[in-house]
N, C-alpha and C positions, 0 to 999 in steps of 0.2 A: 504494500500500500504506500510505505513512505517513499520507493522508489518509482513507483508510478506519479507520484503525487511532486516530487523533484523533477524529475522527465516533464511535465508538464508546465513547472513553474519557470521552465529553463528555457521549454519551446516558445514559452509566451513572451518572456521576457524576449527572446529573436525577432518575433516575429515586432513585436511594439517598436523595437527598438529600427528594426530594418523595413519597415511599411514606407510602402511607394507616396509620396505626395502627389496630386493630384496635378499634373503637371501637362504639357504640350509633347508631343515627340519629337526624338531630336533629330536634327539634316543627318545623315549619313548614319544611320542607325539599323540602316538595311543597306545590304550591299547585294547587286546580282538578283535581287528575289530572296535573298538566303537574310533569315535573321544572323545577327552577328551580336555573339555574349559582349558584355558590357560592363565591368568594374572601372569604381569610383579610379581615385590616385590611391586609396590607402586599401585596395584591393578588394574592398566589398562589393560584394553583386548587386547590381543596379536594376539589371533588364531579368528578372527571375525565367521569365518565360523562354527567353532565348535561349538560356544557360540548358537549359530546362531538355529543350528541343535537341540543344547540338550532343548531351550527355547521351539523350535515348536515343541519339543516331550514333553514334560512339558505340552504344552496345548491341546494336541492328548489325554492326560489322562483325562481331564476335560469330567464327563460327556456331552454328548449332543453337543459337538466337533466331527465335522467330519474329518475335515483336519484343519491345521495352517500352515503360514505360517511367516515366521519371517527373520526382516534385522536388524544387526547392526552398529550404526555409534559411534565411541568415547566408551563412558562407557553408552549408551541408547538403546533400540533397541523399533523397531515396531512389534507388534504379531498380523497379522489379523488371524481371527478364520471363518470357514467354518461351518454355523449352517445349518440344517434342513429348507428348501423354506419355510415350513407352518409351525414353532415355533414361537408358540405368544409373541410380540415385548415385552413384562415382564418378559418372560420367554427366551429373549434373553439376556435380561438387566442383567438377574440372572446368566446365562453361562459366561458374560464377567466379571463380579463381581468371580465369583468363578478362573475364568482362573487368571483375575488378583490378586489374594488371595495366587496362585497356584506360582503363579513366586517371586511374592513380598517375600517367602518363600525363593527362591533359590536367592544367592549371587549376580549370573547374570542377575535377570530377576526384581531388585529391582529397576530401573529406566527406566523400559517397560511401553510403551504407548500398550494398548490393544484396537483393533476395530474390531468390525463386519460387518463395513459397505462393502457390494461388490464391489463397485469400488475400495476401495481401496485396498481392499484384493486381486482382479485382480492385481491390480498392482504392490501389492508385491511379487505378484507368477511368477508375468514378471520379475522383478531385481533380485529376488533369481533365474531364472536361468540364464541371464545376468551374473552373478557375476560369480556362477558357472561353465559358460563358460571363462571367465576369463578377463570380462571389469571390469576396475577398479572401485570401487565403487564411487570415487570423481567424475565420470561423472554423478553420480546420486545427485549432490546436490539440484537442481531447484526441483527434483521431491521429495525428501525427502521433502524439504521445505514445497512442497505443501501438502503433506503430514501429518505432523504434525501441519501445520495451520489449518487441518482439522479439527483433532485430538482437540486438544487442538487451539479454535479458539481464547483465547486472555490471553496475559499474564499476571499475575497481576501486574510486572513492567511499564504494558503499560499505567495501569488504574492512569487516575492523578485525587485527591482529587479535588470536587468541594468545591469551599471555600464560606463558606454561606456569603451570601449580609445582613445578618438580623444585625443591628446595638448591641454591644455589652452594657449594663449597664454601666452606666454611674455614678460617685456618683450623679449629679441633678435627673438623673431617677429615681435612686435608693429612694430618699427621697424625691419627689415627692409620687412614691408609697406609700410611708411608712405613707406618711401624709394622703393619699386617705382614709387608712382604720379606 
């Protein structure tokens, strides 16, 4: 609970803090027909959708990739990937290993969570066209959350050191011992 409930305070806090102002688009902001990604000077993702777009074409090239799909919140994004119904679950492990190889490579896709799992990949082909349509992404915080709790089900921030019970040496232990042998 308290790590779902962290996951969530964290997505929210991305998403407030990285929300698009309502703004004009800018000359050159498309090139060719092709969206082109968009960071600020101090590297933040400006154009989310573009970023968005060039990630799920990034893993479209991954062998053995049928379709992807991919959401960005902040400077992280999520890439589910569409594999083949009867590719053996090793040989799935290998297509998300290579996709995630594939982005780690590009600028944008070096702090991408990558899944194959169907659910959740349903559900990011539901918020990519949500968004599309033009609901704001902060309504999607709860299901981001859940999302990446999936994902990545526990932090290592979360994990707190068990501190061993076993008594430490002593100098009488010590020389005790020492006398024993």
């Amino acid at each position: 609970m308290m790590h779902r409930l962290l996951v969530a305070i964290v997505i929210v806090g991305m998403l407030a803090g990285c929300g698009n102002a309502n703004r004009q688009a800018t000359p050159g902001g498309y090139a060719g027909g092709q969206a082109q990604p968009i960071q600020d000077g101090k590297g933040n993702i400006q154009d989310a959708g573009a970023v968005s777009q060039h990630l799920a074409n990034l893993a479209r090239k991954v062998p053995g990739v049928k379709n992807a799909n991919c959401v960005v919140f902040g400077n992280t994004a999520i890439v589910g990937i569409d594999v083949d119904s009867g590719m053996e679950r090793s040989r799935v492990g290998t297509v998300k290993y290579s996709v995630a190889e594939a982005l780690s490579k590009d600028k944008y896709g070096a702090n991408a969570l990558v899944t194959a799992d169907m659910d959740i990949n349903a559900r990011l082909r539901e918020m990519t066209a949500d968004i599309r349509q033009g609901r704001p992404i902060s309504g999607f915080a709860n299901e981001l959350a859940d999302i990446v709790g999936r994902i990545v089900p526990q932090i290592p921030n979360d994990v707190k050191q068990i501190e061993s019970n076993a008594p430490e040496p002593s100098p009488t232990n010590g020389a005790r011992s020492q006398q024993a042998r």
